[in-house]
C-alpha positions as CSV (number, residue, x, y, z in Angstrom):
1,X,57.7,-79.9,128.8
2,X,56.9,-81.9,125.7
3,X,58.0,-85.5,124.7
4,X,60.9,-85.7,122.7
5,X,62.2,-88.3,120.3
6,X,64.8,-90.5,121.3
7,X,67.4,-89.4,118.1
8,X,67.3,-85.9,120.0
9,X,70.3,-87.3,122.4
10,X,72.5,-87.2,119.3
11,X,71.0,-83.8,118.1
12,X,72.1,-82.4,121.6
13,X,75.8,-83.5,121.2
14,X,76.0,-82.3,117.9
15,X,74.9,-78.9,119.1
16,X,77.8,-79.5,121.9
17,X,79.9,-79.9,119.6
18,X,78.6,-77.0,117.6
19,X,79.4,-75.1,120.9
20,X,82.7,-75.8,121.6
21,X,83.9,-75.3,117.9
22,X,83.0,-71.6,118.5
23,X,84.6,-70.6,121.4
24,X,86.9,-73.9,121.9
25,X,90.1,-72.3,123.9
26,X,87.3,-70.4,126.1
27,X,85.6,-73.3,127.1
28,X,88.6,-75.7,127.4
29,X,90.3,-72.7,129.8
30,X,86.8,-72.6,132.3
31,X,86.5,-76.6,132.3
32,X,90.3,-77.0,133.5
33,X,89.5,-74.1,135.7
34,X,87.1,-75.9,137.3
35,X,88.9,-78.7,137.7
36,X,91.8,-77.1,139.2
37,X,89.4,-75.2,141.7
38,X,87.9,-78.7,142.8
39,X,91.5,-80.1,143.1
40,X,92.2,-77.2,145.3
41,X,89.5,-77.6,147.6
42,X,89.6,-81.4,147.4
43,X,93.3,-81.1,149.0
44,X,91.6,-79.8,152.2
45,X,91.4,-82.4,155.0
46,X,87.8,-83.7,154.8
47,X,85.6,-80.1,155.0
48,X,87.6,-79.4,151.5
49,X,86.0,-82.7,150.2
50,X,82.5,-81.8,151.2
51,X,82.6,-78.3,149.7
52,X,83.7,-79.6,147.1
53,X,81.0,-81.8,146.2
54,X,78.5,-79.3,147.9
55,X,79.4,-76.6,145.1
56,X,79.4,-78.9,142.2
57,X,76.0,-76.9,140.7
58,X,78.0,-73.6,141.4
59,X,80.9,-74.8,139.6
60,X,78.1,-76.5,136.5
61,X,77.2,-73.2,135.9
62,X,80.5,-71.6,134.9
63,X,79.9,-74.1,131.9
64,X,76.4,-73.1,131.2
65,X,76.9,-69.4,131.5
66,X,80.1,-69.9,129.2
67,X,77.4,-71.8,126.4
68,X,74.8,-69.4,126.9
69,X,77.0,-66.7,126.2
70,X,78.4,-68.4,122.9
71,X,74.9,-68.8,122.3
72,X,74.0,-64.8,122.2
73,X,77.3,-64.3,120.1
74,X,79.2,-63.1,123.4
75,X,82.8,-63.8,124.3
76,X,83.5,-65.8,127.0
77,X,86.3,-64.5,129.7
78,X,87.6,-66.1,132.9
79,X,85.5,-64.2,134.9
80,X,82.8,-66.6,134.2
81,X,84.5,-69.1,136.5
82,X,82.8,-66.7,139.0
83,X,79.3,-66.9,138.0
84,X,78.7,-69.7,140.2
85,X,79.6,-68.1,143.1
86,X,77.9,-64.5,142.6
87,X,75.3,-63.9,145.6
88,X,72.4,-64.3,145.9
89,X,72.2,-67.5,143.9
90,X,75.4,-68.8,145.4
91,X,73.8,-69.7,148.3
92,X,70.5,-71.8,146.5
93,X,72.9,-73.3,144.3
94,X,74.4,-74.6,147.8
95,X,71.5,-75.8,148.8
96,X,71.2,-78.0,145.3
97,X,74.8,-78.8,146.1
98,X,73.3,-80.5,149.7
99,X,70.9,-83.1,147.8
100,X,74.6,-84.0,146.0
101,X,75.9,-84.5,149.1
102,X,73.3,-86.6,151.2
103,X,73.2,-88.9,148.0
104,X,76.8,-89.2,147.9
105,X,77.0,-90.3,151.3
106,X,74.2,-92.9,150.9
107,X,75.9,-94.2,147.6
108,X,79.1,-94.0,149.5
109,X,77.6,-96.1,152.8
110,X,76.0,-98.3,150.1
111,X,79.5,-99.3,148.8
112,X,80.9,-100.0,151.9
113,X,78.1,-102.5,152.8
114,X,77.8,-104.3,149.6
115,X,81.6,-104.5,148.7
116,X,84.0,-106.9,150.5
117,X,87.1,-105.4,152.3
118,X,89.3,-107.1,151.0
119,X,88.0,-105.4,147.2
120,X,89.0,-102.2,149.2
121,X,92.3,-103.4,150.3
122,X,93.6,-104.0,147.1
123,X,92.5,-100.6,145.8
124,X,94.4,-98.8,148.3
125,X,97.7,-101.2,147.8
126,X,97.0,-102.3,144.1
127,X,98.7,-105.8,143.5
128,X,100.4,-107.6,140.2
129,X,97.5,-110.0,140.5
130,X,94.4,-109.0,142.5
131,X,91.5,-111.7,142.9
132,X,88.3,-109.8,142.6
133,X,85.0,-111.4,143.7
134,X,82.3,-111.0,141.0
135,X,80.0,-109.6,143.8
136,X,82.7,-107.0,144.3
137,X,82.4,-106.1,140.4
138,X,78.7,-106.2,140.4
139,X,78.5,-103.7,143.6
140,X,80.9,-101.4,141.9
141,X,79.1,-101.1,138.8
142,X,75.9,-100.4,140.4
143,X,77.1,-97.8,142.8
144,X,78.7,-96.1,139.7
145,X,75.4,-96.6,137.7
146,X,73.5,-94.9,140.5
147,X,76.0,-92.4,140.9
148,X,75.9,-91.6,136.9
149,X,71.8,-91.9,137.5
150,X,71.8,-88.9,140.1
151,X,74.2,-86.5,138.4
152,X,71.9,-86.4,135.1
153,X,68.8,-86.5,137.4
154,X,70.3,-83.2,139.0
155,X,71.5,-81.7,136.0
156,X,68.8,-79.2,135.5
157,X,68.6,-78.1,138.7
158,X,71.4,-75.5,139.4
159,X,70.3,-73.7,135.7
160,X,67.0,-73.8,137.3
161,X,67.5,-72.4,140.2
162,X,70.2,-69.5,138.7
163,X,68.2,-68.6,135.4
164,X,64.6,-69.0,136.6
165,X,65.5,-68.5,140.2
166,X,63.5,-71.0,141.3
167,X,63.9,-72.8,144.7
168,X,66.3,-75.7,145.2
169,X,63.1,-78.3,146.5
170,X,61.3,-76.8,143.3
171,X,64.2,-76.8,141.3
172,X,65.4,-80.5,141.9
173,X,61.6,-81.1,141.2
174,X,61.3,-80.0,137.9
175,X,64.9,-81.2,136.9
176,X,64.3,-84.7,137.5
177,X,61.2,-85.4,136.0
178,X,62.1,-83.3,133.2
179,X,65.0,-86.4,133.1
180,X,62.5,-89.0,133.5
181,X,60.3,-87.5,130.9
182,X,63.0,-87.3,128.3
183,X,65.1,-90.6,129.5
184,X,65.3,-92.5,126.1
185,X,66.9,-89.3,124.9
186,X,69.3,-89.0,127.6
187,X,69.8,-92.9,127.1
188,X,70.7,-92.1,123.2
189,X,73.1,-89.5,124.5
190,X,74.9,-90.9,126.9
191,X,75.3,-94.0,124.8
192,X,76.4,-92.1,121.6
193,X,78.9,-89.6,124.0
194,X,80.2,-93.3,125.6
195,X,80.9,-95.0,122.1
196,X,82.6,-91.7,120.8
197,X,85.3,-91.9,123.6
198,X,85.7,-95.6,123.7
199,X,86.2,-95.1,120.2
200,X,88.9,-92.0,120.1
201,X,90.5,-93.9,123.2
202,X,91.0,-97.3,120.8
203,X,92.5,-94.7,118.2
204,X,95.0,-93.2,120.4
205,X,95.9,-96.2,122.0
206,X,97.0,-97.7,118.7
207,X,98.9,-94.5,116.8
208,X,100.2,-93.5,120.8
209,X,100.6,-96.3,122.6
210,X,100.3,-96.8,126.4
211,X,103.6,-94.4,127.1
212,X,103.6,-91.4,129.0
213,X,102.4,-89.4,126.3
214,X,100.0,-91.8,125.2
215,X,98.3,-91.3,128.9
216,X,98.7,-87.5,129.1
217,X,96.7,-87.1,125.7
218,X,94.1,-89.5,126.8
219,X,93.8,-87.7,129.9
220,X,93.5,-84.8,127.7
221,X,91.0,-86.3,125.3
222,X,88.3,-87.6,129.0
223,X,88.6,-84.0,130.2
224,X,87.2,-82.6,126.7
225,X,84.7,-85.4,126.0
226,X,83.5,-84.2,130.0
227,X,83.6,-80.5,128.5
228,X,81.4,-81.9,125.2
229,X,78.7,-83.9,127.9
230,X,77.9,-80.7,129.6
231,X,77.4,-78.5,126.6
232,X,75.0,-81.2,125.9
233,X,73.6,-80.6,128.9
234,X,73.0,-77.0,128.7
235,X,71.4,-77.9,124.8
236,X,68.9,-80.3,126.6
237,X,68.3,-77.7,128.8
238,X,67.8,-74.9,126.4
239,X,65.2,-77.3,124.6
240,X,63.4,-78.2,127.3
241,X,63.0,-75.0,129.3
242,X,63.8,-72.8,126.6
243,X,67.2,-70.2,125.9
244,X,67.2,-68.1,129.2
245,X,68.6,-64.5,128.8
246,X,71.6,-63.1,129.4
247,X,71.4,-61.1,131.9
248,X,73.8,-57.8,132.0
249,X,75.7,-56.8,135.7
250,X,76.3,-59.9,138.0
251,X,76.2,-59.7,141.3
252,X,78.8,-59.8,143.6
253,X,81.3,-62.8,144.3
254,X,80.8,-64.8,147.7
């Protein structure tokens, strides 16, 4: 894993973007699948929300697989939603999926202990004039940070573990410091992909307005600029570690 310049993060969302132009309907349809399957299992009393969270890599890979088949000229179907899920890898992917977990709850014990309850009172019953504390802000922000930190620190790790079938400790290894080796490009990325919403948000803000439909096409808009960060994703990755093959027969679903 070599250095790369820091200009690379905008090379990788240009390839994104290069992506999604091919196959654009595909990729939109297994993103909002995704996010439909996550709203599903969310809606199940507390063991919905942990498997949810614990098959975040399975439900990352749908995306990659879709990219690396647009990448070998392949066209994309629903079934890819499954690919995730397909034994054996399901079950290492799980396993990836558990190092989510335990840092969610430690980000999520750290926000209780560092933000007032009175911050949390007035998210659950939001008023016409809250009073926030500046600590409460500052708390937020760095539980958010963190959280951001851990999701790209992670993010080679379920490709890892499905296209080189390495294990989830080894995978997890390799994925963050390939991160940390390549941070200033991850930092251009992430700051470019940031600047490109704020700015297509001003835009649609002024020619919508803040209606109904002005909210349902920015909603819109934050699940395709989520769509565009993970095909960026999977071009860091295919830098990095190189394209992985597509591979014929999958296995069977879980």
């Amino acid at each position: 894993m070599s250095a790369l310049p820091a200009k690379t993060g905008w090379a990788w969302l240009k390839q994104a973007m290069s992506l999604f132009r091919k196959q654009p309907a595909a990729l939109t349809t297994v993103m909002f699948g995704n996010v439909l399957l996550s709203i599903l299992l969310g809606n199940i009393p507390l063991l919905g929300q942990v498997a949810a969270v614990v098959l975040v890599p399975s439900f990352s890979m749908a995306l990659m697989q879709a990219c690396l088949m647009i990448d070998h000229n392949e066209r994309v179907t629903p079934s890819v939603l499954l690919t995730g899920f397909r034994k054996p890898a399901v079950i290492n992917l799980c396993k990836v999926g558990l190092a989510y977990l335990a840092v969610t709850a430690v980000l999520t014990l750290m926000a209780y202990l560092m933000i007032g309850e009175s911050f949390w009172k007035q998210a659950a019953t939001p008023a016409a004039n809250p009073v926030v504390d500046p600590s409460d802000l500052m708390g937020v922000l760095l539980v958010a940070l963190l959280q951001v930190a851990t999701v790209i620190a992670l993010c080679f790790a379920a490709p890892l573990v499905f296209w080189q079938q390495m294990t989830p400790a080894k995978a997890i290894f390799f994925s963050f410091f390939a991160v940390l080796r390549s941070l200033r490009v991850f930092v251009v990325m992430l700051m470019a992909w940031f600047g490109m919403f704020m700015a297509a948000t001003v835009v649609l803000l002024m020619v919508l307005g803040n209606g109904s439909m002005g909210r349902v096409v920015l909603t819109w808009v934050a699940f395709l600029f989520i769509l565009l960060l993970q095909c960026a994703m999977y071009a860091g990755y295919r830098q990095v570690f190189g394209v992985p093959e597509l591979k014929g027969k999958p296995g069977p679903a879980l």
